[in-house]
C-alpha positions as CSV (number, residue, x, y, z in Angstrom):
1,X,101.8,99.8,47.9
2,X,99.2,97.5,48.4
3,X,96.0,98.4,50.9
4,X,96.9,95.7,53.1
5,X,100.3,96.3,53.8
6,X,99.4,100.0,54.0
7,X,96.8,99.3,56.7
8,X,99.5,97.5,58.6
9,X,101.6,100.0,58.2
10,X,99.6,102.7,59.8
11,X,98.1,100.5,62.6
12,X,101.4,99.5,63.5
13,X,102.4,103.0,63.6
14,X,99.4,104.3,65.8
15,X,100.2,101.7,68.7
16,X,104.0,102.9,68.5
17,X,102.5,106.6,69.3
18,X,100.4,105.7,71.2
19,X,102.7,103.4,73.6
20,X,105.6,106.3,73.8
21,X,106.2,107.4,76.9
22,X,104.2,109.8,78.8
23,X,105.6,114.1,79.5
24,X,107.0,114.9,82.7
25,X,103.5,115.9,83.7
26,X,101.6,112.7,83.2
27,X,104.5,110.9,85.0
28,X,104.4,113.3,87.8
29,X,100.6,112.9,88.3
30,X,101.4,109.0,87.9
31,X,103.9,109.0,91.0
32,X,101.5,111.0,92.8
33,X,98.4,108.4,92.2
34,X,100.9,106.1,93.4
35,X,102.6,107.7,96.3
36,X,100.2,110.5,97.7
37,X,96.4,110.1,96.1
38,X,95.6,108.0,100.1
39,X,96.2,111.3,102.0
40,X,96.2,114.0,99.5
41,X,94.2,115.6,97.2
42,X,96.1,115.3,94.2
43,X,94.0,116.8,91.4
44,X,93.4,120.7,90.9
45,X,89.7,120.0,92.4
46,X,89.5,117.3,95.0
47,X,89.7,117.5,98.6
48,X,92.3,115.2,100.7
49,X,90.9,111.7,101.8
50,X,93.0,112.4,105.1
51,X,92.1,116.1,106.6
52,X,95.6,116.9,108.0
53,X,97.0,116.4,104.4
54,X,97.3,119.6,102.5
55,X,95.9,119.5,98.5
56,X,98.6,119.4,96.0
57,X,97.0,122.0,94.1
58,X,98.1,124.5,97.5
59,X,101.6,123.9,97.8
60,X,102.8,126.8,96.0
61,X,101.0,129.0,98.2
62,X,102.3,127.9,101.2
63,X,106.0,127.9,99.1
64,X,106.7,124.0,99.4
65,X,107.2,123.9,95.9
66,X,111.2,125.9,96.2
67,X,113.0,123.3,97.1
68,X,110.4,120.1,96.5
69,X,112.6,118.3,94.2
70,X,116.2,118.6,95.9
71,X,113.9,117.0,99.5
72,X,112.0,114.5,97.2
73,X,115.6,112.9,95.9
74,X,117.3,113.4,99.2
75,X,114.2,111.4,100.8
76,X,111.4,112.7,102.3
77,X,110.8,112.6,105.9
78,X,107.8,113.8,107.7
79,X,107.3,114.8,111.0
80,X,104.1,112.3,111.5
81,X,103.8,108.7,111.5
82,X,101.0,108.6,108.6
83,X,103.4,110.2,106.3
84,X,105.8,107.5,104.2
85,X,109.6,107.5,103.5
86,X,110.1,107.7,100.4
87,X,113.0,108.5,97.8
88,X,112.6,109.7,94.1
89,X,115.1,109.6,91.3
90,X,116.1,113.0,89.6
91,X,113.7,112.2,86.9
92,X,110.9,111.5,89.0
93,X,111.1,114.4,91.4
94,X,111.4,116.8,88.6
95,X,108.3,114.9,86.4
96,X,106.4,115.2,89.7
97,X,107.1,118.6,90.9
98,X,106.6,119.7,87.1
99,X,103.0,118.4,87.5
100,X,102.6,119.7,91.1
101,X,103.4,123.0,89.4
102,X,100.7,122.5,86.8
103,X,97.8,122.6,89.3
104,X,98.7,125.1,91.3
105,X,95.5,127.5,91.9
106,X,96.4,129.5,94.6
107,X,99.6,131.5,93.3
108,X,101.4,134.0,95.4
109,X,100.9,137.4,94.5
């Protein structure tokens, strides 16, 4: 095989790895960038931008995480006018509870 066609052969092959689709954990930390990073700290360190807006990384503790996905597909709803409607897919629910899961530091005992 000539180098050239080798060399093309391999870059071509590094930009279809690298353009594959992300895990259920970087698409879960994508949705929440999207949907949540104005109000809530999304990250396992940051605090929230809005006070009255829990961390993600605190959710467990406070056992939101049960039944997350099942409200997140149905639509969420909150109880406060700063909070948005919003409805996920299956997919998306699951990716971003996955990833909500990931950062979880204060576990219940």
């Amino acid at each position: 095989m000539r180098p050239i066609l080798f060399a093309s052969i391999l870059a071509a092959s590094a930009l279809h790895h690298s353009a594959a689709p992300a895990g259920p954990i970087d698409e879960g930390r994508n949705i929440a960038l999207r949907l949540c990073a104005p109000c809530h700290g999304i990250g396992a360190a940051e605090r929230s931008p809005n006070a009255a807006a829990p961390a993600f990384r605190h959710l467990e503790a406070r056992g939101a995480l049960d039944d997350l996905s099942k409200r997140l597909t149905e639509g969420i709803l909150a109880g406060h006018p700063d909070m948005p409607v919003f409805k996920l897919t299956e997919n998306e629910a699951r990716s971003l509870v996955i990833y909500l899961r990931s950062i979880q530091r204060d576990r219940p005992h």
